[in-house]
N, C-alpha and C positions, 0 to 999 in steps of 0.2 A: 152801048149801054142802053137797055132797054126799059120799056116803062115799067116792067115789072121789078127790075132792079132799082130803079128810082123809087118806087113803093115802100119796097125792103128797107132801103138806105134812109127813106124818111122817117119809117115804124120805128127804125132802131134809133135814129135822133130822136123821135119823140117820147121811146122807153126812154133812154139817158136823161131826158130835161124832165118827167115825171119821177123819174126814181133819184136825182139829185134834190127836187124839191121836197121828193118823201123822206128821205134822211138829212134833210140838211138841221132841221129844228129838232129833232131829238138828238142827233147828236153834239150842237151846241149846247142843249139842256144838259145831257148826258155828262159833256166836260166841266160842266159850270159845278154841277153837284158832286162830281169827286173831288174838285180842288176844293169845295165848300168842305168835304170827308179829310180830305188828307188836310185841311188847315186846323176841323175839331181835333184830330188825334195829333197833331204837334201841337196843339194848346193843353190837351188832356197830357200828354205825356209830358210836357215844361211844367204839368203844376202838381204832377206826381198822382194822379189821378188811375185808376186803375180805371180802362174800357170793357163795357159789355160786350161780350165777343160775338152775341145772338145776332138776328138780322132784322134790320132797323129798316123803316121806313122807307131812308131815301136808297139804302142797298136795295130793294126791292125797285124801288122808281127807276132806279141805274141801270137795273138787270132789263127792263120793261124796256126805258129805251136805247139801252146799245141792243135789243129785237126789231125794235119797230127801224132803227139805223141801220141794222145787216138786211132789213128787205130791202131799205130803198139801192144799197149798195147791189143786191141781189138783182134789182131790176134794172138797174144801170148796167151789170154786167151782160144781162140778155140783151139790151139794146146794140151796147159793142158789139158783140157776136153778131146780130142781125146787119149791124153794117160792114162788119167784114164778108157776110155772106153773101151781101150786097153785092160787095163789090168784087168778088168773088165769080158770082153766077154769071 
């Protein structure tokens, strides 16, 4: 294994640990605020409440971070690839 493959193998580690840290907190956030959604609409629908079906705020905050959660997933997946190529070449 040569030093160019230990390079690779390092890029690709250190894609994975940036692109875990770049989704880790919107997709906490992300989960926080649908179980906050799915708890209004079983409170709205146990007290007979009819829901606005438009898109609300936190639908919108949701949509934002399961994006900014699919990049850092996205650059964790290039990282993998780079260390199989690693170890590959």
């Amino acid at each position: 294994m040569g030093l160019f493959n230990l390079a690779v193998i390092a890029l690709g580690v250190a894609a994975m640990a940036a692109g875990y840290a770049r989704a880790r907190a919107p997709w906490a956030r992300y989960q926080a605020l649908k179980e906050q959604d799915a708890n209004i609409a079983r409170y709205e629908s146990w007290r007979g409440g009819l829901r606005d079906s438009g898109p609300t705020g936190a639908s919108v905050a949701m949509e934002l971070l399961r994006k900014q959660a699919r990049n850092g997933a996205i650059i964790m997946a290039a990282g993998f690839a780079f260390v199989i190529v690693g170890f590959l070449l």
